[in-house]
C-alpha positions as protocol buffer text, in pm:
chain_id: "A"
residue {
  index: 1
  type: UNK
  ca { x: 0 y: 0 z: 0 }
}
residue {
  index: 2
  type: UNK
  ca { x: 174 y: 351 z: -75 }
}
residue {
  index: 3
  type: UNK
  ca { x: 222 y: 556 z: 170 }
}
residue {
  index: 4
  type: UNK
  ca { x: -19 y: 855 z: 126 }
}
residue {
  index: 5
  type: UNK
  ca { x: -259 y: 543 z: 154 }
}
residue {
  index: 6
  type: UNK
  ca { x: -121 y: 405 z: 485 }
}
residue {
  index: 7
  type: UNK
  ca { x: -108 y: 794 z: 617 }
}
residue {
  index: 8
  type: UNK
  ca { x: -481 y: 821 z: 477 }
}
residue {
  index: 9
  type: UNK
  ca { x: -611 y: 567 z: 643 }
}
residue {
  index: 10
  type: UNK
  ca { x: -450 y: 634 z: 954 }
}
residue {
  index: 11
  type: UNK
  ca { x: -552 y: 1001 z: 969 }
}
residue {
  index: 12
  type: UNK
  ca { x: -937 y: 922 z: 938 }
}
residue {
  index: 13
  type: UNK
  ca { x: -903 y: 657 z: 1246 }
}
residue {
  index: 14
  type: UNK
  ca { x: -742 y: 900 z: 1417 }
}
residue {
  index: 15
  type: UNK
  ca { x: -1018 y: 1106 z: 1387 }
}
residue {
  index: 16
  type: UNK
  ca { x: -1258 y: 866 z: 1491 }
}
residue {
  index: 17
  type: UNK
  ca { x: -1094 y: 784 z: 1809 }
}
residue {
  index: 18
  type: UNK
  ca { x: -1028 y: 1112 z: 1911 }
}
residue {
  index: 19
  type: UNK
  ca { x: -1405 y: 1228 z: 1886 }
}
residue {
  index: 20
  type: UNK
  ca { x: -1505 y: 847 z: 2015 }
}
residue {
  index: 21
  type: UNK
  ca { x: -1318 y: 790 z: 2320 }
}
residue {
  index: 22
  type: UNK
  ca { x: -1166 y: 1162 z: 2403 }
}
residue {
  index: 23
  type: UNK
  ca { x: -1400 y: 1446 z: 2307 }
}
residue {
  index: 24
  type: UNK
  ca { x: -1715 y: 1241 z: 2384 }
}
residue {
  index: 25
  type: UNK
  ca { x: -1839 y: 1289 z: 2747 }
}
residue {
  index: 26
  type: UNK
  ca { x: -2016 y: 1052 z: 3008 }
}
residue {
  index: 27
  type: UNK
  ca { x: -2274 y: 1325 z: 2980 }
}
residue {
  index: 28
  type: UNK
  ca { x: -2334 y: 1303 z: 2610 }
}
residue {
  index: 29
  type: UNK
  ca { x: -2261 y: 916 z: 2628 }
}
residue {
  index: 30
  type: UNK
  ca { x: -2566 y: 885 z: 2853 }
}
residue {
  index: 31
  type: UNK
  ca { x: -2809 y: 1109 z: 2662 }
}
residue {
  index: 32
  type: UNK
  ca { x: -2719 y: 887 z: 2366 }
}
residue {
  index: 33
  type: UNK
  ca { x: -2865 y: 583 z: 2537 }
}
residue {
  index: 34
  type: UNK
  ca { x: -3162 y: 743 z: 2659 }
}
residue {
  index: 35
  type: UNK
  ca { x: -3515 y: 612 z: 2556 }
}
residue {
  index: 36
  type: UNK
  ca { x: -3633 y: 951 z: 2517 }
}
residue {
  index: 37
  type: UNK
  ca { x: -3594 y: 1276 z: 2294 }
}
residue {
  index: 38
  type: UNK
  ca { x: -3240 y: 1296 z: 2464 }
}
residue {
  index: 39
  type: UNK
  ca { x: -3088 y: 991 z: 2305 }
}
residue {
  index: 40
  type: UNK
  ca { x: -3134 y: 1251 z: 1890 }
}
residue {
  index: 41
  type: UNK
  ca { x: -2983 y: 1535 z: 2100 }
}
residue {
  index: 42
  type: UNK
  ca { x: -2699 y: 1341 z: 2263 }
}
residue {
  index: 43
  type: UNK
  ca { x: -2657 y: 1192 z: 1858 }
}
residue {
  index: 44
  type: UNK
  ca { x: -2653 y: 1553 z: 1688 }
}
residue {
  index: 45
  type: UNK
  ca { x: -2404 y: 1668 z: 1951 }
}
residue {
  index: 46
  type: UNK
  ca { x: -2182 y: 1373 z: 1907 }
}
residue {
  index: 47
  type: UNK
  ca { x: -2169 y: 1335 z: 1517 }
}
residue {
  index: 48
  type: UNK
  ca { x: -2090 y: 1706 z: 1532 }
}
residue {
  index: 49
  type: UNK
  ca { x: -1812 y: 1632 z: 1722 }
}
residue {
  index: 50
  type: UNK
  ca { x: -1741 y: 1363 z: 1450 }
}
residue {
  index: 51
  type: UNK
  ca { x: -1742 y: 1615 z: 1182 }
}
residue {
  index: 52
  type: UNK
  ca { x: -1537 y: 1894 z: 1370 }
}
residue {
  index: 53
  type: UNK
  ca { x: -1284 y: 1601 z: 1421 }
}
residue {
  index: 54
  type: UNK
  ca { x: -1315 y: 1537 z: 1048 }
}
residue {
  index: 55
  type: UNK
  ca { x: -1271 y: 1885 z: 927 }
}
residue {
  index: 56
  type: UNK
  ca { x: -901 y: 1887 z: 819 }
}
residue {
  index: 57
  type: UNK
  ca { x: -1004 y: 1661 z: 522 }
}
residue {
  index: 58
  type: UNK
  ca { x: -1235 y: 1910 z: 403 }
}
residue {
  index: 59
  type: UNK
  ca { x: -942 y: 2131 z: 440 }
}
residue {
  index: 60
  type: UNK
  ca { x: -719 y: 1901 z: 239 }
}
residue {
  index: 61
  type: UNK
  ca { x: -974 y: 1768 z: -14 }
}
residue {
  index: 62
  type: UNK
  ca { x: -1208 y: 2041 z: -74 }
}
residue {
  index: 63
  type: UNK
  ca { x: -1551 y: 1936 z: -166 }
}
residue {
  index: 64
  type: UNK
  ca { x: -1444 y: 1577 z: -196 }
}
residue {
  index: 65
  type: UNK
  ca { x: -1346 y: 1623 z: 190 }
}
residue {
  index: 66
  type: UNK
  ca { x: -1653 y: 1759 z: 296 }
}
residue {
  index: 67
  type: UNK
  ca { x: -1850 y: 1469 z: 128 }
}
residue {
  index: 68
  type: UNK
  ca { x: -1685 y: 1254 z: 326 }
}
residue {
  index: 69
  type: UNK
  ca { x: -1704 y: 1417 z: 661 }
}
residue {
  index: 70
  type: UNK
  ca { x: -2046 y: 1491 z: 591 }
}
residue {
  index: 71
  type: UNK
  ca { x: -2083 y: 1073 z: 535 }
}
residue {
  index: 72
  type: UNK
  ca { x: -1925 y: 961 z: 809 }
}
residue {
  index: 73
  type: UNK
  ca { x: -2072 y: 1198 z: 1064 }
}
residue {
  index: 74
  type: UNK
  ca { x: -2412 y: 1087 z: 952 }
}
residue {
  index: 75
  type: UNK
  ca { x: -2337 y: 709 z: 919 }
}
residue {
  index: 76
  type: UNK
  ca { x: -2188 y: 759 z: 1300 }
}
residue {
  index: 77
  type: UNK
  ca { x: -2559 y: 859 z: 1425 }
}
residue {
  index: 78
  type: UNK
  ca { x: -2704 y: 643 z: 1297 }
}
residue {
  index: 79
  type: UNK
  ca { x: -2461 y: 342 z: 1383 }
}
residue {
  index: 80
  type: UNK
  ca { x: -2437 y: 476 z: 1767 }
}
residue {
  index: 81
  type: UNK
  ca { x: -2858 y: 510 z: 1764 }
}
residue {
  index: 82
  type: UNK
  ca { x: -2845 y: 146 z: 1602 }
}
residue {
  index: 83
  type: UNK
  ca { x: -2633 y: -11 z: 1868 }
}
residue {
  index: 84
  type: UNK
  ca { x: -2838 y: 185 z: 2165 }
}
residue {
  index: 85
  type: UNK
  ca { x: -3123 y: 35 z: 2098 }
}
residue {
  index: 86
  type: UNK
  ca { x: -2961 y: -349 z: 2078 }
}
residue {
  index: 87
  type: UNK
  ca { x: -2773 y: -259 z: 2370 }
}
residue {
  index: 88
  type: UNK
  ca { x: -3116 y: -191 z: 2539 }
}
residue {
  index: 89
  type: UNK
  ca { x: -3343 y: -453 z: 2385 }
}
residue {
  index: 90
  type: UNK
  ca { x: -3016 y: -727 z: 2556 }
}
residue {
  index: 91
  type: UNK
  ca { x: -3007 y: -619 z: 2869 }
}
residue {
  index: 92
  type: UNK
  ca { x: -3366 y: -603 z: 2897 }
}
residue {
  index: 93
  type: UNK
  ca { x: -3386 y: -1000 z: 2771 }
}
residue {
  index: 94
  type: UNK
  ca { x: -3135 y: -1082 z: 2966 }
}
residue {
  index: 95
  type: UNK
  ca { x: -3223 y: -918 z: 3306 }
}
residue {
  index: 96
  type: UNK
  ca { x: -3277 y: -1093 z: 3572 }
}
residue {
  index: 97
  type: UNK
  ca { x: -3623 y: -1211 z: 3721 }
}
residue {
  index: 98
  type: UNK
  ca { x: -3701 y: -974 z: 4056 }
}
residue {
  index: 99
  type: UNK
  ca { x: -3580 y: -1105 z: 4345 }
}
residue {
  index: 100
  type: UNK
  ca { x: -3772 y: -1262 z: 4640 }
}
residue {
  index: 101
  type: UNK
  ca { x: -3840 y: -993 z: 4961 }
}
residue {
  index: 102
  type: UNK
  ca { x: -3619 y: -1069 z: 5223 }
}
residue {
  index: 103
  type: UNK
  ca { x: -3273 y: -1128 z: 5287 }
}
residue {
  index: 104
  type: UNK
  ca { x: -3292 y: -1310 z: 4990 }
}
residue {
  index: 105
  type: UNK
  ca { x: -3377 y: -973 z: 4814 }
}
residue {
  index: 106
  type: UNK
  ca { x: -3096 y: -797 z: 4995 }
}
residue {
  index: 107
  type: UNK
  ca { x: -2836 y: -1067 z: 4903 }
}
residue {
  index: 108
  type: UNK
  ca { x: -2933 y: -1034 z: 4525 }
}
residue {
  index: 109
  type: UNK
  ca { x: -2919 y: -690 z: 4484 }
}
residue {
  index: 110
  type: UNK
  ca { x: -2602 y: -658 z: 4652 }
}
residue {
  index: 111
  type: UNK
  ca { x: -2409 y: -926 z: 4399 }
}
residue {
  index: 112
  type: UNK
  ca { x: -2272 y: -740 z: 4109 }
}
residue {
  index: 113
  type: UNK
  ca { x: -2241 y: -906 z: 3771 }
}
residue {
  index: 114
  type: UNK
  ca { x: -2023 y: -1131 z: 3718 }
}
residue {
  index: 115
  type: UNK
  ca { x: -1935 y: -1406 z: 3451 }
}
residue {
  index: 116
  type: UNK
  ca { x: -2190 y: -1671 z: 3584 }
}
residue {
  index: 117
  type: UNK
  ca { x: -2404 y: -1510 z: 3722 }
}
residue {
  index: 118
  type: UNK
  ca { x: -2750 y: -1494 z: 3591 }
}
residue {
  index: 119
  type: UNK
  ca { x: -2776 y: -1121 z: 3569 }
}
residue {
  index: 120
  type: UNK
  ca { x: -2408 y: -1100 z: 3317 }
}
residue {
  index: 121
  type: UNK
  ca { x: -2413 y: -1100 z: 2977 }
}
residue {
  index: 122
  type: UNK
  ca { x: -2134 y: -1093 z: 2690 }
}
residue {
  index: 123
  type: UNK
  ca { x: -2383 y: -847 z: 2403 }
}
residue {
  index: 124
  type: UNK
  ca { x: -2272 y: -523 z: 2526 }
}
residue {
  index: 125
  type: UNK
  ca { x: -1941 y: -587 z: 2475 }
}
residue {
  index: 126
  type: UNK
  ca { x: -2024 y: -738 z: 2115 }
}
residue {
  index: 127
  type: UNK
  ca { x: -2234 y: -475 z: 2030 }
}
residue {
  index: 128
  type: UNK
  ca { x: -1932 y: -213 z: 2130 }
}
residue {
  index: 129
  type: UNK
  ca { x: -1696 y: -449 z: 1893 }
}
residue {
  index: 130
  type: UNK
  ca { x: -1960 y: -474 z: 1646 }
}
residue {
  index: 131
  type: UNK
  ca { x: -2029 y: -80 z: 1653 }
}
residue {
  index: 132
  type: UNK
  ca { x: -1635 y: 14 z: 1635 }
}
residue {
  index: 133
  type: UNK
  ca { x: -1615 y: -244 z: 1349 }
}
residue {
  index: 134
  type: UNK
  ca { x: -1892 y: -21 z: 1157 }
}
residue {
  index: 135
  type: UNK
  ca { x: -1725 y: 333 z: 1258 }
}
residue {
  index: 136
  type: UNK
  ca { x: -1421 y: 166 z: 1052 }
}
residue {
  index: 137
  type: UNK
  ca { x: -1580 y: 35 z: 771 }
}
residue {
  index: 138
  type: UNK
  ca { x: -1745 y: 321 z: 652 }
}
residue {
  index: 139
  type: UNK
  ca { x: -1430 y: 546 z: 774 }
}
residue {
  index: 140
  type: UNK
  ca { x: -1204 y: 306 z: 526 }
}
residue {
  index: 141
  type: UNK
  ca { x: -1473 y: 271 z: 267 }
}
residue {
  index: 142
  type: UNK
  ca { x: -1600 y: 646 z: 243 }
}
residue {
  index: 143
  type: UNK
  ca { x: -1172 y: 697 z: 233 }
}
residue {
  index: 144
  type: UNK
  ca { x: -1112 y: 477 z: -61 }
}
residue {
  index: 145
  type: UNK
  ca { x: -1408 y: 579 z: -259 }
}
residue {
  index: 146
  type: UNK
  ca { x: -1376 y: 965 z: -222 }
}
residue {
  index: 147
  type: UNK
  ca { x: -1031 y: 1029 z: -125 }
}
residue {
  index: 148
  type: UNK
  ca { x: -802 y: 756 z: -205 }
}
residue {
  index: 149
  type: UNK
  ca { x: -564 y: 895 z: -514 }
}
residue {
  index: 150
  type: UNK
  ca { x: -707 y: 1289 z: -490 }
}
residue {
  index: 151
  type: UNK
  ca { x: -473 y: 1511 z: -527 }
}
residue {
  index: 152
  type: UNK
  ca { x: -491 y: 1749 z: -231 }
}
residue {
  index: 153
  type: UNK
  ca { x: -566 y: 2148 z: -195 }
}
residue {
  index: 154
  type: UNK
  ca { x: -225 y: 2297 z: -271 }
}
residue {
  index: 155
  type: UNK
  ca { x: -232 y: 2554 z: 49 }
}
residue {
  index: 156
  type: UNK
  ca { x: -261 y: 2240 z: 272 }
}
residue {
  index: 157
  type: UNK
  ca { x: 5 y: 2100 z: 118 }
}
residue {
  index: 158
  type: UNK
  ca { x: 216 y: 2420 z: 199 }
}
residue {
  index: 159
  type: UNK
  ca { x: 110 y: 2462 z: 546 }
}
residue {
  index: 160
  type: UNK
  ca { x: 190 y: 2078 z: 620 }
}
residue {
  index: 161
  type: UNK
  ca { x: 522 y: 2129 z: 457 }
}
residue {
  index: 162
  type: UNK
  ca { x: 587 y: 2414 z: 677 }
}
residue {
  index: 163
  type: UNK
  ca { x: 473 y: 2302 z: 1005 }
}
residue {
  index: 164
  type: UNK
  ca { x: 613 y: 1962 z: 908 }
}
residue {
  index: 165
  type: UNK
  ca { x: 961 y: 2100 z: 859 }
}
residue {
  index: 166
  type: UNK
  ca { x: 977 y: 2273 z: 1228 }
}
residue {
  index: 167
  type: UNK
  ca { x: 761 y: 1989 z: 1414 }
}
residue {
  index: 168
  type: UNK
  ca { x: 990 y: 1688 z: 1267 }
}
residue {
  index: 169
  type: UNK
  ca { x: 1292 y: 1785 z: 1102 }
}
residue {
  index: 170
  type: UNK
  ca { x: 1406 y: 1468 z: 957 }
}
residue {
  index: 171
  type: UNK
  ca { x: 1459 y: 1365 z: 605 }
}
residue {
  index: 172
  type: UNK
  ca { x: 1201 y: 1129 z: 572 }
}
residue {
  index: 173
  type: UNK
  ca { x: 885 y: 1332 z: 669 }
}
residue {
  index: 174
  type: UNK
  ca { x: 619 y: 1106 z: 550 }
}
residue {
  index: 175
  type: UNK
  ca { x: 740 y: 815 z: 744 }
}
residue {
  index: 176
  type: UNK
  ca { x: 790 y: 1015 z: 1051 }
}
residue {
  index: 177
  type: UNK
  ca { x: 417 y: 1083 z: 1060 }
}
residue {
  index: 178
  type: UNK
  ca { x: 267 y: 767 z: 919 }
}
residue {
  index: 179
  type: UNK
  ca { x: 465 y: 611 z: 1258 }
}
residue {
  index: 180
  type: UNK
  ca { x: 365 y: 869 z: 1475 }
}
residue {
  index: 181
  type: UNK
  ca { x: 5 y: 852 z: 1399 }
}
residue {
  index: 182
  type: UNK
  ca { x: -7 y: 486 z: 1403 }
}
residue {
  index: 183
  type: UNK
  ca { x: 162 y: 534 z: 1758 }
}
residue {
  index: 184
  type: UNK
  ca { x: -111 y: 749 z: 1871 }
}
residue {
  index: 185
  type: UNK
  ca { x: -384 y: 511 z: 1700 }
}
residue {
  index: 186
  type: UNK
  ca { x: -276 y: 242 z: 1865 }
}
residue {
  index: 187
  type: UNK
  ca { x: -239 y: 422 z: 2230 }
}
residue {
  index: 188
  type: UNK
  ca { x: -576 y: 580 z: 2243 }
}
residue {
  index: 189
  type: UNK
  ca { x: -727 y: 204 z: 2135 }
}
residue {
  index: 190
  type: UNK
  ca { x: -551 y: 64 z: 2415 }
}
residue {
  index: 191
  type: UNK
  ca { x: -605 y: 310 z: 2697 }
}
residue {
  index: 192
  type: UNK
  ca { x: -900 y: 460 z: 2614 }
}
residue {
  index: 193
  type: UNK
  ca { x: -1090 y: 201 z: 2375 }
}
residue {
  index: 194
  type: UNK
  ca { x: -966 y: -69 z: 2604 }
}
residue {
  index: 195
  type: UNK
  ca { x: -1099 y: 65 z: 2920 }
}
residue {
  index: 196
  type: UNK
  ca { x: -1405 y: 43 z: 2811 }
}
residue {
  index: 197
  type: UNK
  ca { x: -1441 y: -263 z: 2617 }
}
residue {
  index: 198
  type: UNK
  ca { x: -1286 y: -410 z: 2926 }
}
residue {
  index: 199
  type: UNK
  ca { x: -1571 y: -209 z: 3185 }
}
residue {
  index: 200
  type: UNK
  ca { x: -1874 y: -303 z: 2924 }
}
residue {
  index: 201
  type: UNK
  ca { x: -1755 y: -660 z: 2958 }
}
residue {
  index: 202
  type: UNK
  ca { x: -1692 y: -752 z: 3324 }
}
residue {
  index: 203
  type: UNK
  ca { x: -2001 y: -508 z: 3456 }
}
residue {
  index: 204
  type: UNK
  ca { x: -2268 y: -444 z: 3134 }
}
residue {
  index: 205
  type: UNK
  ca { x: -2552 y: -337 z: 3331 }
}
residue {
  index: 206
  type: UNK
  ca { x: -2399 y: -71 z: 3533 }
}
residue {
  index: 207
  type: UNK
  ca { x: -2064 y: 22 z: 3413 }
}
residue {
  index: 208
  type: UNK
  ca { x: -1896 y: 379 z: 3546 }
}
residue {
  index: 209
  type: UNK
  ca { x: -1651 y: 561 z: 3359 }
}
residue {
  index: 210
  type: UNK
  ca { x: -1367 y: 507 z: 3594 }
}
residue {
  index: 211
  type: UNK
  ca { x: -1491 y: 801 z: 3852 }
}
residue {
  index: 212
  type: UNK
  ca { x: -1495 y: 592 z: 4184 }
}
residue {
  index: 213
  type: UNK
  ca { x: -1228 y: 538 z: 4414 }
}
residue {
  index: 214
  type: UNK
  ca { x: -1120 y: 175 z: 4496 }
}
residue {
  index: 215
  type: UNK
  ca { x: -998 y: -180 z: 4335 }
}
residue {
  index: 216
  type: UNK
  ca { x: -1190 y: -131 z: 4045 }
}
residue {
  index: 217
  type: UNK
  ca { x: -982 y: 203 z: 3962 }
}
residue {
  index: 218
  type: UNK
  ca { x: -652 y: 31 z: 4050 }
}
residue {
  index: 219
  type: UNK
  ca { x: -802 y: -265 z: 3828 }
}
residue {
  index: 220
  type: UNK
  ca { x: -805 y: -94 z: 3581 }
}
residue {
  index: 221
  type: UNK
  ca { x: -538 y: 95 z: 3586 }
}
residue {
  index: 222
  type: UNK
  ca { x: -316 y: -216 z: 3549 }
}
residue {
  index: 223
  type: UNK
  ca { x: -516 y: -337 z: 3256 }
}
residue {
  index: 224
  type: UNK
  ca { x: -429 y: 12 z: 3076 }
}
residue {
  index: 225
  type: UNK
  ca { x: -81 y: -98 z: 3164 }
}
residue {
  index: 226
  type: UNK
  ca { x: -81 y: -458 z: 3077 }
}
residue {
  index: 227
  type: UNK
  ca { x: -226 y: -337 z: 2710 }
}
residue {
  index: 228
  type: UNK
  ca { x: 33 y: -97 z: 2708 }
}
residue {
  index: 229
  type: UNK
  ca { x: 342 y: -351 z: 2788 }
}
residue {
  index: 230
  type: UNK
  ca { x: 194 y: -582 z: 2540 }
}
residue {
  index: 231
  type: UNK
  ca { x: 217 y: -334 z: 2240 }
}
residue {
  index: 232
  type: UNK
  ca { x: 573 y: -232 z: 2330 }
}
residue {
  index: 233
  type: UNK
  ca { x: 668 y: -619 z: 2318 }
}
residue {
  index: 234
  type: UNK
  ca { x: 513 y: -674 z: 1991 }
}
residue {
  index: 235
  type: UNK
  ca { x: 656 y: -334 z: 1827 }
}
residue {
  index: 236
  type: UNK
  ca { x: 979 y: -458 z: 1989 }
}
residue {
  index: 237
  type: UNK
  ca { x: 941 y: -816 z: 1823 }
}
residue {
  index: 238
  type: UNK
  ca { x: 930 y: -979 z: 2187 }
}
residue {
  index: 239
  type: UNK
  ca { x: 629 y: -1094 z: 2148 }
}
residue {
  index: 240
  type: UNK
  ca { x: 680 y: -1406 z: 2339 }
}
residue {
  index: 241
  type: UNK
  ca { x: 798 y: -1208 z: 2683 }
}
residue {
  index: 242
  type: UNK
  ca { x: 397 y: -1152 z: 2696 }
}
residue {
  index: 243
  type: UNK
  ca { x: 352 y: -1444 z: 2886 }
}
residue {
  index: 244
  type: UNK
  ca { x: 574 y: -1368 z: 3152 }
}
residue {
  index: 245
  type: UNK
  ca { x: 366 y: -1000 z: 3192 }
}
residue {
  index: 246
  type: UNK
  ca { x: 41 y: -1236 z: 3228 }
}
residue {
  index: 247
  type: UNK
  ca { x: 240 y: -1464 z: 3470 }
}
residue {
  index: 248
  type: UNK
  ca { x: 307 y: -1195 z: 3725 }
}
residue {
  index: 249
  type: UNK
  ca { x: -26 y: -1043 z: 3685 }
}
residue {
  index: 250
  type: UNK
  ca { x: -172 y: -1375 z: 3801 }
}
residue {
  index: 251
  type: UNK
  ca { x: 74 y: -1464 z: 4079 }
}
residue {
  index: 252
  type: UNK
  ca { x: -23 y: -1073 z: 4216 }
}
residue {
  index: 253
  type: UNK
  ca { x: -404 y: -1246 z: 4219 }
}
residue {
  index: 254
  type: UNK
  ca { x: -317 y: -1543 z: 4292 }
}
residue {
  index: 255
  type: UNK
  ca { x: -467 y: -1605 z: 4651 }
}
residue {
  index: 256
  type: UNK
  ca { x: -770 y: -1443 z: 4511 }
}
residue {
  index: 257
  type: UNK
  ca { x: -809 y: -1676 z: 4300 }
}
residue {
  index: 258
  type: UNK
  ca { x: -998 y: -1920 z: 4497 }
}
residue {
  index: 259
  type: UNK
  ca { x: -1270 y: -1726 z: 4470 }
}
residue {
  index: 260
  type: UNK
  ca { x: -1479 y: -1852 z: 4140 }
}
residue {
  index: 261
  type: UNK
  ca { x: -1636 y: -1518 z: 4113 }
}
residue {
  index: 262
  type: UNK
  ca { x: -1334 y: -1333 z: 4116 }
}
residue {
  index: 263
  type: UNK
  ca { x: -1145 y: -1590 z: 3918 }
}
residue {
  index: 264
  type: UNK
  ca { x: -1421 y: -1568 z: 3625 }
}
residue {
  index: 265
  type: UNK
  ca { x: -1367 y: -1192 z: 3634 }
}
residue {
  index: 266
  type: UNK
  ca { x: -975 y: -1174 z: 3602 }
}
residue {
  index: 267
  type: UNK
  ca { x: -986 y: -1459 z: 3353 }
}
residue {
  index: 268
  type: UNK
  ca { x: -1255 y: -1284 z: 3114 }
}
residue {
  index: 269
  type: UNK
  ca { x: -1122 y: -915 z: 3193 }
}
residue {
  index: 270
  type: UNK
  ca { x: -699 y: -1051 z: 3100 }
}
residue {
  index: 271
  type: UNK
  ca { x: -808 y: -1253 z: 2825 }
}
residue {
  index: 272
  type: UNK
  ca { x: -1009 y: -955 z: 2692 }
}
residue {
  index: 273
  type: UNK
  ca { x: -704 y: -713 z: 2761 }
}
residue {
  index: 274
  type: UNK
  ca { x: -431 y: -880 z: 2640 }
}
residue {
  index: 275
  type: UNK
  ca { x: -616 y: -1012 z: 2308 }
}
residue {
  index: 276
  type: UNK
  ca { x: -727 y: -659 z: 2204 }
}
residue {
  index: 277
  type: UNK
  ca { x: -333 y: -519 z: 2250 }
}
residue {
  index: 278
  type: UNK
  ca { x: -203 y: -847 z: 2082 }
}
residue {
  index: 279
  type: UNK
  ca { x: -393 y: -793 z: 1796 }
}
residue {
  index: 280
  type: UNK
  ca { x: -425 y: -423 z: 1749 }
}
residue {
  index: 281
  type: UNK
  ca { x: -23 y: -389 z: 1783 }
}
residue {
  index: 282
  type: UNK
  ca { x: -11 y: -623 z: 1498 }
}
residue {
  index: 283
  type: UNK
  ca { x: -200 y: -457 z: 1303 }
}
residue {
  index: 284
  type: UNK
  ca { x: 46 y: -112 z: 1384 }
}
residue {
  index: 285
  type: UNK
  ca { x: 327 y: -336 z: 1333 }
}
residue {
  index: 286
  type: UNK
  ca { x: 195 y: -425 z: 970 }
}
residue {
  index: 287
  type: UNK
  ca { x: 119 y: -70 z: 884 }
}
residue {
  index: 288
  type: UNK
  ca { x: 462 y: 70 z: 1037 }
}
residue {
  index: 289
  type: UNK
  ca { x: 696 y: -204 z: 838 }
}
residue {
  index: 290
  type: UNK
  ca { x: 526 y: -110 z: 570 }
}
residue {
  index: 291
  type: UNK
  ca { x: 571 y: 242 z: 579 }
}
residue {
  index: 292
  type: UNK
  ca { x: 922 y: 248 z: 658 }
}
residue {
  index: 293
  type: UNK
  ca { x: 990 y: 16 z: 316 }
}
């Protein structure tokens, strides 16, 4: 793939993630998944968001840009009202019958979710992949069909070469910044897009953004780190030392491990982690060898 492709490419998911897991707030995350007349406000905000994020490639591309933010910000809607209403109609199939009164009561409401348990289930975490896997496909598609091979405006070209020149003075300035934003693709999937594929998994029904003090902060905390170790092995081509990062992960747990509820939550939570850094850092390792040929 040439390397205004790889670049391309690279740029838009940028985008995406930046809007997706840094510029969209709990706040407008919520009104998205309302059932009411908040759910089209919390979408208009957020696909504007999309389109602001977008905006250099109407800068770059002229109308041929603005097609395409105007594309994906619309597809992203309409993807993130698609998957709020799945999300909804699965928990709500999948929620538990109401407990007995009594302590019984008590004792039930008091369990959180948990692999196993009755109340747990895997579709919000699907549905996340599933959405994510849309965002892309119509980022890459709407990329290839309108932008792929388009010569672009010759001001932006000028103002890249000059901001370019002072930013990363190297000789090879394309490769430079098809590696750094690859780099910064990879770490916002892994700290931010981890986090909460990783949250929607273990704890679908009532999930917090990270706000509360406690083991579930320091939790995850050393999954952000775990992902983070893993991609620097791979990039490194030590991908094999992963196991030993696993290894001392578990013998930190391992006296909690006796405990079948905990054990079902570090095994799905690790297993979750460490295969989403495995195979996104292959996928930057693929796009980085190739850029530097």
């Amino acid at each position: 793939m040439a390397h205004s492709a790889i670049l391309l490419l690279a740029l838009a998911i940028l985008a995406h993630l930046i809007a997706d897991f840094i510029l969209q707030t709990d706040v407008i995350a919520e009104a998205k998944a309302a059932p009411d007349g908040r759910a089209w406000r919390g979408l208009g905000i957020h696909a504007g968001i999309v389109a602001v994020c977008l905006l250099p490639f109407a800068a770059a591309y002229g109308p041929r840009g603005l097609g395409y933010l105007i594309v994906v910000a619309v597809a992203h809607g309409l993807i993130d009202r698609t998957k709020a209403i799945l999300n909804r109609r699965a928990v709500t199939a999948d929620a538990p019958p109401p407990p007995v009164s009594g302590a019984a009561s008590a004792e039930a409401a008091a369990a959180p979710d948990a692999p196993g348990d009755r109340a747990w289930t895997p579709v919000p975490a699907a549905l996340f992949l599933a959405d994510q896997a849309a965002h892309f496909v119509v980022l890459l598609a709407g990329a290839s069909v309108l932008l792929l091979g388009q010569p672009t405006q010759a001001a932006w070209g000028d103002v890249l070469n000059a901001v370019g020149a002072h930013l990363l003075p190297v000789s090879h300035q394309l490769q430079a910044v098809i590696v750094l934003v690859v780099l910064l693709d990879l770490a916002i999937v892994n700290v931010r897009g981890g986090f909460f594929l990783v949250g929607t998994l273990l704890a679908p029904r009532g999930f917090a953004g990270g706000s509360a003090e406690g083991p579930e902060r320091v939790g995850a905390t050393i999954g952000i780190l775990e992902r983070l170790i893993v991609c620097v092995l791979v990039l490194a081509g030590q991908a094999a030392a992963i196991g030993f990062v696993v290894a001392a992960k578990t013998l930190a747990r391992f006296r909690q491990l006796d405990d079948r509820h905990f054990a079902e939550y570090y095994l799905v939570g690790t297993l979750a982690s460490v295969t989403l850094a495995l195979s996104t850092s292959l996928v930057a390792l693929a796009a980085i060898s190739a850029a530097l040929r």
